[in-house]
VMD Tcl script that builds the backbone (N, CA, C; Angstrom):
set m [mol new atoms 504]
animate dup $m
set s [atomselect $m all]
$s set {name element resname resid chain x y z} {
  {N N UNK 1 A -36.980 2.867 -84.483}
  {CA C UNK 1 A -37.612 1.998 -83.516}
  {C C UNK 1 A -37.919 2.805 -82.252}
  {N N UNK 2 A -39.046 2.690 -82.070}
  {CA C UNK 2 A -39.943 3.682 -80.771}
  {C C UNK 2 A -39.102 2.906 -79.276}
  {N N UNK 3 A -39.457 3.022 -78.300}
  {CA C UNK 3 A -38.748 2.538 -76.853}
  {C C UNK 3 A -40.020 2.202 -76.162}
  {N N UNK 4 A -40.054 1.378 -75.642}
  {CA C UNK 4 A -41.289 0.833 -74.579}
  {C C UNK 4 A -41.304 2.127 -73.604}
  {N N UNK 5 A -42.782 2.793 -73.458}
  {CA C UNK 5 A -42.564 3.763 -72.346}
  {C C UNK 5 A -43.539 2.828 -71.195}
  {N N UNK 6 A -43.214 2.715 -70.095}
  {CA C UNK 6 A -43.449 2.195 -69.187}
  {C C UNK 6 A -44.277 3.410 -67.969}
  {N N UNK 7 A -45.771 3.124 -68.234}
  {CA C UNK 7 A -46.292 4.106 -67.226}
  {C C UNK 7 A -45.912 4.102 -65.485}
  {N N UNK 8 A -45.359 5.614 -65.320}
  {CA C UNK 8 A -44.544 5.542 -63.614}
  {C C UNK 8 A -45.691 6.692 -63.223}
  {N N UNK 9 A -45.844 6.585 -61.753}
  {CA C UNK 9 A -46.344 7.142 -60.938}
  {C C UNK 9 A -45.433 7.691 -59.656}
  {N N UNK 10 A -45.824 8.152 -58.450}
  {CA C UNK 10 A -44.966 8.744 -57.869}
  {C C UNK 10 A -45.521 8.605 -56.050}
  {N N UNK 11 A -44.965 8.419 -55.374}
  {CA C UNK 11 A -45.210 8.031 -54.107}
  {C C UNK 11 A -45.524 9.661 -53.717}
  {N N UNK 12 A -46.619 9.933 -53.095}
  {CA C UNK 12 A -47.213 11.508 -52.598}
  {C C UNK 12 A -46.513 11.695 -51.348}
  {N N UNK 13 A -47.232 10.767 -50.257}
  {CA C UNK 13 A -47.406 10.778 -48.499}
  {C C UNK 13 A -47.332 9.288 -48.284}
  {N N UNK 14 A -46.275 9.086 -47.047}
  {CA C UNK 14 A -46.525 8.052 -46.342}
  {C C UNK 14 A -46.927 7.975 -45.017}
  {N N UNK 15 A -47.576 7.181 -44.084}
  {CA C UNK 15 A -48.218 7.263 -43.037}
  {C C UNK 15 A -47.902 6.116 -42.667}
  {N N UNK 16 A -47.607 6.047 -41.044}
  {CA C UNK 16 A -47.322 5.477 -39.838}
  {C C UNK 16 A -48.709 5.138 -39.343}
  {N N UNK 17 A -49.234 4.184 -38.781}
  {CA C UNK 17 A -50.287 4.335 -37.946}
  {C C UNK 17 A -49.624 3.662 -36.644}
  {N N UNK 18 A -49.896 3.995 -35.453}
  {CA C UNK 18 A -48.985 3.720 -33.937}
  {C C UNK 18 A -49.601 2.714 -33.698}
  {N N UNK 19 A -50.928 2.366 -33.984}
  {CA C UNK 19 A -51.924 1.666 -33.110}
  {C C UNK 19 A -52.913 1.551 -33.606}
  {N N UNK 20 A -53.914 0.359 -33.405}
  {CA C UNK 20 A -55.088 0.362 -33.965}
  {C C UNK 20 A -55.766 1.361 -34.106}
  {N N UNK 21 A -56.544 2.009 -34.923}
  {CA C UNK 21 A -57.199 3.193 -34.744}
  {C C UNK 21 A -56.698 4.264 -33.946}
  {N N UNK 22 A -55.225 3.864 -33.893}
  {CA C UNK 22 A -54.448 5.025 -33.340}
  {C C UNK 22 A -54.077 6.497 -34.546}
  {N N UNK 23 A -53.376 7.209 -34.206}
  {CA C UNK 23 A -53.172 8.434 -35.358}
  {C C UNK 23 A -52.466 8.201 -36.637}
  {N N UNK 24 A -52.612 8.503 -37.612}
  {CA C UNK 24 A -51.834 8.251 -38.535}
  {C C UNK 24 A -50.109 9.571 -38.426}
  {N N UNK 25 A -49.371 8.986 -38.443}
  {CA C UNK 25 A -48.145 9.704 -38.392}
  {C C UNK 25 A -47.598 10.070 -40.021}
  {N N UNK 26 A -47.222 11.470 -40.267}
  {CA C UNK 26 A -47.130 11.260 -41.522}
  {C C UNK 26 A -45.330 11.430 -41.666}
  {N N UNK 27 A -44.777 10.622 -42.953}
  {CA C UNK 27 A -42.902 10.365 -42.505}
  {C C UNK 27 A -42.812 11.105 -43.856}
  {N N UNK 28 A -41.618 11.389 -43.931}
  {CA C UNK 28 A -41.011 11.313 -45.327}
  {C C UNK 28 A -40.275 10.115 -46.241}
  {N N UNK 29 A -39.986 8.836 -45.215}
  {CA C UNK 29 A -39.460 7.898 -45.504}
  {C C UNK 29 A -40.240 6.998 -44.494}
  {N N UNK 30 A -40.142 5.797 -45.154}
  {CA C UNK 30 A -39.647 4.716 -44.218}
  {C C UNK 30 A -39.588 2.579 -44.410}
  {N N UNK 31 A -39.230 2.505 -43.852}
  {CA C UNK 31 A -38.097 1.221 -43.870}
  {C C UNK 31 A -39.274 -0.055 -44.202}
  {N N UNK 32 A -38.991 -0.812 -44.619}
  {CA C UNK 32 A -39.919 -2.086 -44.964}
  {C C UNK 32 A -38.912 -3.615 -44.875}
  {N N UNK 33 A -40.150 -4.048 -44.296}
  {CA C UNK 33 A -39.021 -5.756 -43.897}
  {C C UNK 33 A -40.214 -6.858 -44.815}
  {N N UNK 34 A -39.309 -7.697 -45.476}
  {CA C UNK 34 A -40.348 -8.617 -45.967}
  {C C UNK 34 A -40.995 -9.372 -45.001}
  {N N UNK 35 A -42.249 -9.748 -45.062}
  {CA C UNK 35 A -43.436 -10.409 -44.678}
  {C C UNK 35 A -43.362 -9.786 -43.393}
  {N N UNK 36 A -43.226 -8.473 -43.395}
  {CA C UNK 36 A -43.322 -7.849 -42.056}
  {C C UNK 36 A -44.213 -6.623 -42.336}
  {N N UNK 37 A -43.979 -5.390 -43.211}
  {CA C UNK 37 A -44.139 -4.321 -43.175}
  {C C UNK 37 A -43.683 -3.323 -42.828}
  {N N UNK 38 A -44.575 -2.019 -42.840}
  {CA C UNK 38 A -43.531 -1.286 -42.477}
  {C C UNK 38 A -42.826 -0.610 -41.212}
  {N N UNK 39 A -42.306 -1.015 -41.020}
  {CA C UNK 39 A -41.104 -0.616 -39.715}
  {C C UNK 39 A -41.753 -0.001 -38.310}
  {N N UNK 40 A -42.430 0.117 -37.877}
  {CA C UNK 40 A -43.192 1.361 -36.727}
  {C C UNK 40 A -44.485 1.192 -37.051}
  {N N UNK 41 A -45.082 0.660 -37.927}
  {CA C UNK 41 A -46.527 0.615 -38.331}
  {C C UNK 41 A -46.950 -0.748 -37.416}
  {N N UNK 42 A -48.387 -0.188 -36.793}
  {CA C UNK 42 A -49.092 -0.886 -36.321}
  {C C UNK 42 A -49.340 -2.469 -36.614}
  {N N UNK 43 A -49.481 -2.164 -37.933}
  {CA C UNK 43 A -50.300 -3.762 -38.480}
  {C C UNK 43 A -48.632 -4.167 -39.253}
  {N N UNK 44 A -48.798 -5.443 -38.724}
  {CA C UNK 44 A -47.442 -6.282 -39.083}
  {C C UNK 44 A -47.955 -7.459 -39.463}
  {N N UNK 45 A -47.276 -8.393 -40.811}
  {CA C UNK 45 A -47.712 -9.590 -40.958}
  {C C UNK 45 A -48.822 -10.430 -42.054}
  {N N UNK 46 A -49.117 -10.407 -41.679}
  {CA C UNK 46 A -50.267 -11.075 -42.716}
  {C C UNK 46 A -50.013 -10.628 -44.430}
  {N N UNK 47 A -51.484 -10.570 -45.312}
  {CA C UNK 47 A -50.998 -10.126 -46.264}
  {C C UNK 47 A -51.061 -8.764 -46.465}
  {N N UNK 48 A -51.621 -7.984 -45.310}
  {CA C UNK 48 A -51.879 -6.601 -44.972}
  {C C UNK 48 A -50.611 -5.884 -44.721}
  {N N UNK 49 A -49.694 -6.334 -45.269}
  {CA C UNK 49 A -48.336 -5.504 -44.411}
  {C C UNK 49 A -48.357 -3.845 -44.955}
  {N N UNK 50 A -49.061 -3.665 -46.168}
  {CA C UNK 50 A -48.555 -2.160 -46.321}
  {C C UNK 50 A -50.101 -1.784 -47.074}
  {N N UNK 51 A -50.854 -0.518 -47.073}
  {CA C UNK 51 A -52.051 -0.464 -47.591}
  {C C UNK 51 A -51.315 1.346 -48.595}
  {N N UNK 52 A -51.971 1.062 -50.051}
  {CA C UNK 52 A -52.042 1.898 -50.883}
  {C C UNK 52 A -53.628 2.515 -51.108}
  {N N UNK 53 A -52.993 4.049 -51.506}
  {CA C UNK 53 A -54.244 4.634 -51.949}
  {C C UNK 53 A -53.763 5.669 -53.028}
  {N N UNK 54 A -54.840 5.530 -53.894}
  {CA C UNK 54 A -54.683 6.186 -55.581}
  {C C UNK 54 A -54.769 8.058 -55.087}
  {N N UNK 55 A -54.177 8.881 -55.182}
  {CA C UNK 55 A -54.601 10.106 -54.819}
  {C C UNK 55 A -55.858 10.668 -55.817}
  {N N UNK 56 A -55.795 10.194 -56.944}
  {CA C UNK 56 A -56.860 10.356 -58.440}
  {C C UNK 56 A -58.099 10.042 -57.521}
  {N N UNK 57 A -57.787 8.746 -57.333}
  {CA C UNK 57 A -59.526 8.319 -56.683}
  {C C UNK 57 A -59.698 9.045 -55.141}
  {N N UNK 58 A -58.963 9.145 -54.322}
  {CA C UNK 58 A -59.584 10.335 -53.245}
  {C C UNK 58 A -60.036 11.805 -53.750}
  {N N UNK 59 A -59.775 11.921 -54.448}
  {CA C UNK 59 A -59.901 13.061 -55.130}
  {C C UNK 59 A -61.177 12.649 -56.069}
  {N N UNK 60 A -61.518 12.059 -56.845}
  {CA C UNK 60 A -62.923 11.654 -57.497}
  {C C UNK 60 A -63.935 10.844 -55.697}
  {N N UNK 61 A -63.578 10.770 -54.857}
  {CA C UNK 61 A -64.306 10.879 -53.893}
  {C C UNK 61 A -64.710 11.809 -53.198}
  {N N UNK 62 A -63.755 12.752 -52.984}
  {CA C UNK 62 A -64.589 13.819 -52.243}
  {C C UNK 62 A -65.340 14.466 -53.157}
  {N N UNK 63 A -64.812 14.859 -54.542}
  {CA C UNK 63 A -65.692 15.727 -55.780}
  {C C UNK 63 A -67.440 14.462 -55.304}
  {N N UNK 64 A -67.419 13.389 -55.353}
  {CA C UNK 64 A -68.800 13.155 -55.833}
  {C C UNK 64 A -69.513 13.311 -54.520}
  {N N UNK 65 A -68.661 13.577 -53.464}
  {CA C UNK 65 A -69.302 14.362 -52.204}
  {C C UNK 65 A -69.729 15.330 -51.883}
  {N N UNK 66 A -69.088 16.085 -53.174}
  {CA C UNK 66 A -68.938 18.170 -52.593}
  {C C UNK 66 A -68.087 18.294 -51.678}
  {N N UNK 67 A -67.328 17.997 -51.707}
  {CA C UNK 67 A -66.540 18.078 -50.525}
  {C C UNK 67 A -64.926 18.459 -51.253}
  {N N UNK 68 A -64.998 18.783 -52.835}
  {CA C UNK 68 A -63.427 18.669 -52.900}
  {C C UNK 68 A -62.275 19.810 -52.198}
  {N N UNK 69 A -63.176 20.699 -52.127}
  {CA C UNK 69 A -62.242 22.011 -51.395}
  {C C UNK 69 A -62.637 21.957 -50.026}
  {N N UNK 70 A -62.500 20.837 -49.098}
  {CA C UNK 70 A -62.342 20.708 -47.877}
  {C C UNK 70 A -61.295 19.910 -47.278}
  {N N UNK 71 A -60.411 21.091 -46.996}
  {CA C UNK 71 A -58.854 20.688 -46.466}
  {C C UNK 71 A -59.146 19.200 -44.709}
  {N N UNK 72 A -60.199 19.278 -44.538}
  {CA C UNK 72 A -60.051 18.358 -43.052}
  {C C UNK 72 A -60.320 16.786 -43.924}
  {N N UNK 73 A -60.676 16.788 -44.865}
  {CA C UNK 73 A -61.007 15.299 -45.566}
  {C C UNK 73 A -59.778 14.957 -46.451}
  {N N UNK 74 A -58.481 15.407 -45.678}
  {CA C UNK 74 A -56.867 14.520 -46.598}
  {C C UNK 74 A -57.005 13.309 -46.263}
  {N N UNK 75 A -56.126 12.991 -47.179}
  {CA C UNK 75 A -56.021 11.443 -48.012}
  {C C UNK 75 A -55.522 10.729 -46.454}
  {N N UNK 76 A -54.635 11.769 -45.338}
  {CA C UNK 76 A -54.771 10.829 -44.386}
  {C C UNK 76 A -56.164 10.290 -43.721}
  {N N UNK 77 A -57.096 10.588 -43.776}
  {CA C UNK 77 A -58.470 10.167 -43.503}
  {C C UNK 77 A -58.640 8.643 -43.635}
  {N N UNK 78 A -58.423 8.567 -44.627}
  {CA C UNK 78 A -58.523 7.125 -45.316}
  {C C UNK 78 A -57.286 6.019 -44.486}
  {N N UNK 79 A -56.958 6.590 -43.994}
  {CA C UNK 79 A -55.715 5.967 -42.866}
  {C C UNK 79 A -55.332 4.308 -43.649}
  {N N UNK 80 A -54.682 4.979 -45.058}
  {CA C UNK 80 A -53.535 3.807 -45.929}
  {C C UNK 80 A -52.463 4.705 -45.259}
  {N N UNK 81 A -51.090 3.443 -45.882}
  {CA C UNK 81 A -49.941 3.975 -45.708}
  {C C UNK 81 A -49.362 4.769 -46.642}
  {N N UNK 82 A -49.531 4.484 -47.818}
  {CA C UNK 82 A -49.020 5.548 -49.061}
  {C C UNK 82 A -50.141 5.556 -49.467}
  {N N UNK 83 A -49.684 7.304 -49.797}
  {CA C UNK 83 A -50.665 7.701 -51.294}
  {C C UNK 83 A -49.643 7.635 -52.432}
  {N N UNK 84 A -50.176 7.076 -53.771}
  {CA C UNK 84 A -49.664 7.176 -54.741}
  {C C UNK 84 A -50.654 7.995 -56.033}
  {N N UNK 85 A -49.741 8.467 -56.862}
  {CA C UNK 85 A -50.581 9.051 -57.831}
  {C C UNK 85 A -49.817 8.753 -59.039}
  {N N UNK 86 A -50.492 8.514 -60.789}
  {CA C UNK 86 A -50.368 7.898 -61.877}
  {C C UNK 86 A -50.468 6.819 -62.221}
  {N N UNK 87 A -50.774 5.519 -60.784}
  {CA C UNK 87 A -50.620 4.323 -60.764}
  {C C UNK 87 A -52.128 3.986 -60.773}
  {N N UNK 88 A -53.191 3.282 -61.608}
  {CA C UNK 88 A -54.382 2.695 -60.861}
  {C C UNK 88 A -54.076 1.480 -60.374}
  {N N UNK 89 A -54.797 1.044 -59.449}
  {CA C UNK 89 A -54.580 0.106 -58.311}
  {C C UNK 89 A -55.547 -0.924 -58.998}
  {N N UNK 90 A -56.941 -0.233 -59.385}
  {CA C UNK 90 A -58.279 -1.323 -60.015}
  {C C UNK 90 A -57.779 -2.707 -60.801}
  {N N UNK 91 A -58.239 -3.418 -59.706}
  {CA C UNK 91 A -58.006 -5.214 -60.663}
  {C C UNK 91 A -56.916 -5.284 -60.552}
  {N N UNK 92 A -55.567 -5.186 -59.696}
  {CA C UNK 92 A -53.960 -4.925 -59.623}
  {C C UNK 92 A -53.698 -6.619 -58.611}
  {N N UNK 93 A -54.718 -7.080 -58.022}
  {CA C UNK 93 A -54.435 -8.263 -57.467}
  {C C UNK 93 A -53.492 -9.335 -57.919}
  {N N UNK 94 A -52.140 -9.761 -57.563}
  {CA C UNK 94 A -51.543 -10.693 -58.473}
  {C C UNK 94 A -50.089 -10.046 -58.645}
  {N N UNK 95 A -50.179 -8.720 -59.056}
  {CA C UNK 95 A -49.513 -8.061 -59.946}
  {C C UNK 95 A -47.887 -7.420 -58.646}
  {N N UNK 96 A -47.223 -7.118 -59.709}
  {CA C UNK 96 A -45.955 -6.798 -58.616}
  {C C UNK 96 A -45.530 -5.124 -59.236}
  {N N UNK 97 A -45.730 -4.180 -57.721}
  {CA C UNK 97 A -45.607 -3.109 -57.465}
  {C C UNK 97 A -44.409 -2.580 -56.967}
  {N N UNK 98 A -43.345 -2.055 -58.045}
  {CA C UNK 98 A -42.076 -1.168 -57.711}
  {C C UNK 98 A -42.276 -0.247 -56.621}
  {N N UNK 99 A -42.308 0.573 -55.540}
  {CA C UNK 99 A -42.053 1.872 -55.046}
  {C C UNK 99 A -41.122 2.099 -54.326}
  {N N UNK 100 A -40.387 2.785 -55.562}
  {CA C UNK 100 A -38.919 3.328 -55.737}
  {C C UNK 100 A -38.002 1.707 -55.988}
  {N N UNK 101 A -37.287 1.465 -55.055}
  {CA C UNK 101 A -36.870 -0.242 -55.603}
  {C C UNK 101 A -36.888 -0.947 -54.508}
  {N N UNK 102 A -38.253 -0.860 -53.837}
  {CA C UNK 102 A -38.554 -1.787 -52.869}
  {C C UNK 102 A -39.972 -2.382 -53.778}
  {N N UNK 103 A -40.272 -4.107 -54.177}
  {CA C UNK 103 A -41.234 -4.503 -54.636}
  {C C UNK 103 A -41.942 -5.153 -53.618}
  {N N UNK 104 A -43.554 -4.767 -54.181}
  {CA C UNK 104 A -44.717 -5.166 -52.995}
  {C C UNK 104 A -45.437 -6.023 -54.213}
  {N N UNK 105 A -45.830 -7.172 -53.279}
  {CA C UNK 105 A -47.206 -7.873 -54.222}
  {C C UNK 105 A -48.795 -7.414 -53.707}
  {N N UNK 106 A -49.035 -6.757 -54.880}
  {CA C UNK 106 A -50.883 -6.609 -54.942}
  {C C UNK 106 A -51.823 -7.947 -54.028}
  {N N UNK 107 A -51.955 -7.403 -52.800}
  {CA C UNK 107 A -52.386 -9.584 -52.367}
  {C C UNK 107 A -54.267 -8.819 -52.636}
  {N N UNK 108 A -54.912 -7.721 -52.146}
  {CA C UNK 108 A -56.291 -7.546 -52.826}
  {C C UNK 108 A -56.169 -5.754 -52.238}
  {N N UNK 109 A -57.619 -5.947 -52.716}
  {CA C UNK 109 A -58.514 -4.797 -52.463}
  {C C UNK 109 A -58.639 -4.156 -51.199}
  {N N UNK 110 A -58.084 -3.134 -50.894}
  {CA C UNK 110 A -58.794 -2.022 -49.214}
  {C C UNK 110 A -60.034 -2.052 -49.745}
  {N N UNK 111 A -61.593 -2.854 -48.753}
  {CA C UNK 111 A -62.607 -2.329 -48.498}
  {C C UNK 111 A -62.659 -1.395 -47.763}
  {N N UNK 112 A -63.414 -0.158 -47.843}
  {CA C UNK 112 A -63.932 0.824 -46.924}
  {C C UNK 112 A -64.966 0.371 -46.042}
  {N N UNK 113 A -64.452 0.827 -44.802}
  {CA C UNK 113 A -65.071 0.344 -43.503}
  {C C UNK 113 A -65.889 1.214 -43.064}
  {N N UNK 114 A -66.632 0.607 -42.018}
  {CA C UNK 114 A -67.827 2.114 -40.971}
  {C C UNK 114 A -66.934 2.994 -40.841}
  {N N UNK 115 A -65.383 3.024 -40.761}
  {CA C UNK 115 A -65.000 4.157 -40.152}
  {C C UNK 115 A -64.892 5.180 -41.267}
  {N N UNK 116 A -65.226 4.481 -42.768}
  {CA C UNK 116 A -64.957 5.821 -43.600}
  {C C UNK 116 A -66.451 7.042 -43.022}
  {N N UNK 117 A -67.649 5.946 -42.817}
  {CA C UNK 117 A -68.628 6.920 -42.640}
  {C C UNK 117 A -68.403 8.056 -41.203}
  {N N UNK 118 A -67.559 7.280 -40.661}
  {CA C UNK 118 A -67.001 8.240 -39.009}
  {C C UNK 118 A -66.574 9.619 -39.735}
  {N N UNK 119 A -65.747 9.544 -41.113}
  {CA C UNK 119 A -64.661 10.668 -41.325}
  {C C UNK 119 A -65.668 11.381 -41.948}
  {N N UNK 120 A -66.964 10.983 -42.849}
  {CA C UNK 120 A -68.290 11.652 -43.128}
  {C C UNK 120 A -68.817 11.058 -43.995}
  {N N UNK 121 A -70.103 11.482 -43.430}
  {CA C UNK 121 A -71.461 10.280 -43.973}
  {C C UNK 121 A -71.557 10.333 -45.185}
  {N N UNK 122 A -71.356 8.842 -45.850}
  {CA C UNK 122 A -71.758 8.282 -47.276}
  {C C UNK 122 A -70.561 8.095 -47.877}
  {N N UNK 123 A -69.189 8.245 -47.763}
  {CA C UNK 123 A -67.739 8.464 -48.053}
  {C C UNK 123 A -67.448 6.548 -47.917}
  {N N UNK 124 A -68.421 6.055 -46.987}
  {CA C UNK 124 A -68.102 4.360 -47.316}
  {C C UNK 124 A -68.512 3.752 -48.705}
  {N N UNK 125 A -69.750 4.458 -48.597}
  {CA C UNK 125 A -70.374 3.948 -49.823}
  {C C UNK 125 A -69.965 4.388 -51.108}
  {N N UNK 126 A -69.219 5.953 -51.156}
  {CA C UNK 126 A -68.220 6.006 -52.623}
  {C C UNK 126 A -67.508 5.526 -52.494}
  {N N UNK 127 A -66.563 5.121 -51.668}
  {CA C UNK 127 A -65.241 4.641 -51.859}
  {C C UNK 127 A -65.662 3.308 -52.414}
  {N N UNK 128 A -66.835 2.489 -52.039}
  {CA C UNK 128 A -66.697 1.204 -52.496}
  {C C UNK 128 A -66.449 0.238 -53.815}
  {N N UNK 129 A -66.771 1.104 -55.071}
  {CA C UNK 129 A -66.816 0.619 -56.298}
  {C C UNK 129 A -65.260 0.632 -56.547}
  {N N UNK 130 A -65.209 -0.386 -57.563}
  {CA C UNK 130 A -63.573 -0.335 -58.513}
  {C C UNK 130 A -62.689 0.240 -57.475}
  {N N UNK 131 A -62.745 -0.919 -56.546}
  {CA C UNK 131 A -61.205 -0.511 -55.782}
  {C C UNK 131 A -60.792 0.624 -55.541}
  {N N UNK 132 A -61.918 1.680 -55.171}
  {CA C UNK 132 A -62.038 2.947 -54.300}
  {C C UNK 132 A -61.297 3.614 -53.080}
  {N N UNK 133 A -60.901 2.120 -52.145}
  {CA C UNK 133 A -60.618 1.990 -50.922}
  {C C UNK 133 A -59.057 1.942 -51.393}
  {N N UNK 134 A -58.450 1.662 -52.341}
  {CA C UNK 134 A -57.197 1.044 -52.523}
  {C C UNK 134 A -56.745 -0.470 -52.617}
  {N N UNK 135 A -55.737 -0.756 -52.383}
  {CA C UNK 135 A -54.832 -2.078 -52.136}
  {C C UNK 135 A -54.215 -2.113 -51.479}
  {N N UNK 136 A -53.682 -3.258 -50.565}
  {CA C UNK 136 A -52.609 -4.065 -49.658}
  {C C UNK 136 A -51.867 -5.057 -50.297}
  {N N UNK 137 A -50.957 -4.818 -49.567}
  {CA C UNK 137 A -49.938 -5.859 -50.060}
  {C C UNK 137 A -48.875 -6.296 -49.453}
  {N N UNK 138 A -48.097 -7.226 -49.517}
  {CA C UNK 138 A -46.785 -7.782 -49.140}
  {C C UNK 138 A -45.675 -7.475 -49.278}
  {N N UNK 139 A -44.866 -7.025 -48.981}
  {CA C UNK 139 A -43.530 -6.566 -48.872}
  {C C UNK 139 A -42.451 -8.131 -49.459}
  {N N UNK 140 A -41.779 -8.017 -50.597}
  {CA C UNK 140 A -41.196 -8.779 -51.316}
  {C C UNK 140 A -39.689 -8.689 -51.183}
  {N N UNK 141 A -39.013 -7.358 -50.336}
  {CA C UNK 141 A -37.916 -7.522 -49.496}
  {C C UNK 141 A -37.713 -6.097 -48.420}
  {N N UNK 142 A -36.755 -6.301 -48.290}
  {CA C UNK 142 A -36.245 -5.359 -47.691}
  {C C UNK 142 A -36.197 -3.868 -48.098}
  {N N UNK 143 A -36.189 -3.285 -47.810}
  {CA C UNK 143 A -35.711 -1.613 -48.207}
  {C C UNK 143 A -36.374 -0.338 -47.653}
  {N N UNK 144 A -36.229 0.464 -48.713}
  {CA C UNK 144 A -36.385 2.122 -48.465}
  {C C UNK 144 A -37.666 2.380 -49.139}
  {N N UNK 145 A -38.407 3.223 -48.463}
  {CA C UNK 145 A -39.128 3.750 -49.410}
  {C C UNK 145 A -39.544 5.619 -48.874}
  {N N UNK 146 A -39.673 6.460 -49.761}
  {CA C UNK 146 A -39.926 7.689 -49.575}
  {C C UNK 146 A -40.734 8.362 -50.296}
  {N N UNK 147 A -40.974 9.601 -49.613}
  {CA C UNK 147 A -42.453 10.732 -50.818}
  {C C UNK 147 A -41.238 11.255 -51.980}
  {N N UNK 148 A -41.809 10.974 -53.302}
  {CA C UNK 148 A -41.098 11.347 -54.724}
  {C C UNK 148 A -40.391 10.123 -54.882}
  {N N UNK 149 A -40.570 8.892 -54.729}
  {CA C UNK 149 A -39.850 7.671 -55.256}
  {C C UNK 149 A -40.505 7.457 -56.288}
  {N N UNK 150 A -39.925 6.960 -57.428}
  {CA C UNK 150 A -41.140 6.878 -58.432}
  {C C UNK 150 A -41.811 5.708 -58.417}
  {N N UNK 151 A -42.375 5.074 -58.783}
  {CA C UNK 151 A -43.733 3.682 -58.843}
  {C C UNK 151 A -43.647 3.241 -60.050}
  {N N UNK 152 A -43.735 2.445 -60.478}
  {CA C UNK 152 A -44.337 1.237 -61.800}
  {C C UNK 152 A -44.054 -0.120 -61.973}
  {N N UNK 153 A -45.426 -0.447 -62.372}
  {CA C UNK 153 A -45.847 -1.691 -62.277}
  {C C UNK 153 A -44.197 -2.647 -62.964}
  {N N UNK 154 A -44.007 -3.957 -62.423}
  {CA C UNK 154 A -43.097 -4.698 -62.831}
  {C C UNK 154 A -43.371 -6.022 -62.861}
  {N N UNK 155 A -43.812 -6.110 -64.338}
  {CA C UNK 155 A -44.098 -7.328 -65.238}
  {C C UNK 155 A -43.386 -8.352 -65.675}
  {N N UNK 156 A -41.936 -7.741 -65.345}
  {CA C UNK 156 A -40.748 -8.514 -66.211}
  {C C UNK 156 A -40.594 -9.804 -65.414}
  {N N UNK 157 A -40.874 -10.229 -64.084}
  {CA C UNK 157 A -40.709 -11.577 -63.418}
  {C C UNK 157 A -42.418 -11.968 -62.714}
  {N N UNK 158 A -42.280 -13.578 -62.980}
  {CA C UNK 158 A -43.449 -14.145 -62.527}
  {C C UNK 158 A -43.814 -13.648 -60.852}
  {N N UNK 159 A -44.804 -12.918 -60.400}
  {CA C UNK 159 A -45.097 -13.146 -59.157}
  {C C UNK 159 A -44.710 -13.858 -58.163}
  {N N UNK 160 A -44.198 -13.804 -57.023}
  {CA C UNK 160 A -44.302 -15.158 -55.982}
  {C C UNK 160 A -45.559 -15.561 -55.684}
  {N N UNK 161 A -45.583 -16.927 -55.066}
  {CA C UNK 161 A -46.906 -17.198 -54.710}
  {C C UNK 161 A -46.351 -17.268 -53.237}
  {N N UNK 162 A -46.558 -15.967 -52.833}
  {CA C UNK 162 A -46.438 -15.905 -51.139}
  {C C UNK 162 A -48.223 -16.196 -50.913}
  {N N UNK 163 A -48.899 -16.096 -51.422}
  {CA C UNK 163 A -50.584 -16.475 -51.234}
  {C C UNK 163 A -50.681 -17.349 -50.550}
  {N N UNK 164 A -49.756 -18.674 -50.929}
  {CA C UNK 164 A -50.044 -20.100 -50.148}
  {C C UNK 164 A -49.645 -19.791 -48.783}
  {N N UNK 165 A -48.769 -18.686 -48.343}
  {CA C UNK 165 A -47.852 -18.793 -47.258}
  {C C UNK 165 A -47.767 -18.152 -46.323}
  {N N UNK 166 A -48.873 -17.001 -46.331}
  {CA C UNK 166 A -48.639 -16.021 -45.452}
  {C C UNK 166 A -49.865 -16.124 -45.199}
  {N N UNK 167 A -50.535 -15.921 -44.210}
  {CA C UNK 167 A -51.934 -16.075 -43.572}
  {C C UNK 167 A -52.630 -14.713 -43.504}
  {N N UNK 168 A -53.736 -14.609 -43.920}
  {CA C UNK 168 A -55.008 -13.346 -44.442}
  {C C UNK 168 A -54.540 -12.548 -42.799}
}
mol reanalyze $m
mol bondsrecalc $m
mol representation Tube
mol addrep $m
């Protein structure tokens, strides 16, 4: 009898942002409060508490730019809070996200904003297809999270419906 292998991914970089369009700070750790976010980060609350980005798809973004061997266009650009890599994010709305053993709910899609075109022109318009931009989500409790925690999806319990309850 074979064993269920359960596809894991791996937390890259996490990022602080201080302030609206303030700098992105990059941590090795850091702390998460439910229906809060994360700890020192700017944006608190809503269903925006924590924003993911696929490192696969920044990486199939700058390639369809020419741009892949240009060190000033890192994944902090995209100013999410984690990068993750092995995990796709595409169509993940609903769904409940391990990283390391703090769980986040998928609440939608990061659209790419004018400011991707600020970081360079036309970078809004790739990012936009199949959830390009990433995902946000809700913080489902308390905990830790750090770069090398591992990630995977967790199917085994019904979702909350924090949807009804927490305001966009």
């Amino acid at each position: 009898m074979s064993e269920l292998v359960v596809p894991q991914g791996v937390i890259e970089q996490i990022w602080l942002k201080r302030a609206k369009r303030g700098p992105m700070d990059p941590v090795a750790r850091a702390h998460v409060r439910t229906e809060r976010g994360l700890v020192g980060n700017a944006n608190q609350r809503g269903r925006r508490q924590i924003t993911l980005l696929e490192a696969e798809r920044w990486a199939e973004h700058l390639t369809a730019l020419g741009r892949e061997h240009d060190e000033s266009l890192g994944p902090i650009r995209r100013r999410a809070n984690v990068l993750v890599r092995g995990i796709p994010l595409v169509n993940s709305r609903g769904r409940v996200l391990r990283l390391g053993a703090v769980r986040v709910l998928i609440a939608g899609e990061t659209k790419p904003c004018h400011q991707m075109d600020e970081v360079f022109p036309g970078l809004q318009a790739v990012m936009r297809p199949a959830w390009g931009g990433g995902a946000f989500a809700m913080i489902l409790a308390d905990g830790d999270i750090a770069v090398g925690d591992a990630i995977r999806w967790d199917d085994t319990l019904e979702p909350p419906s924090l949807f009804d309850r927490v305001p966009a």
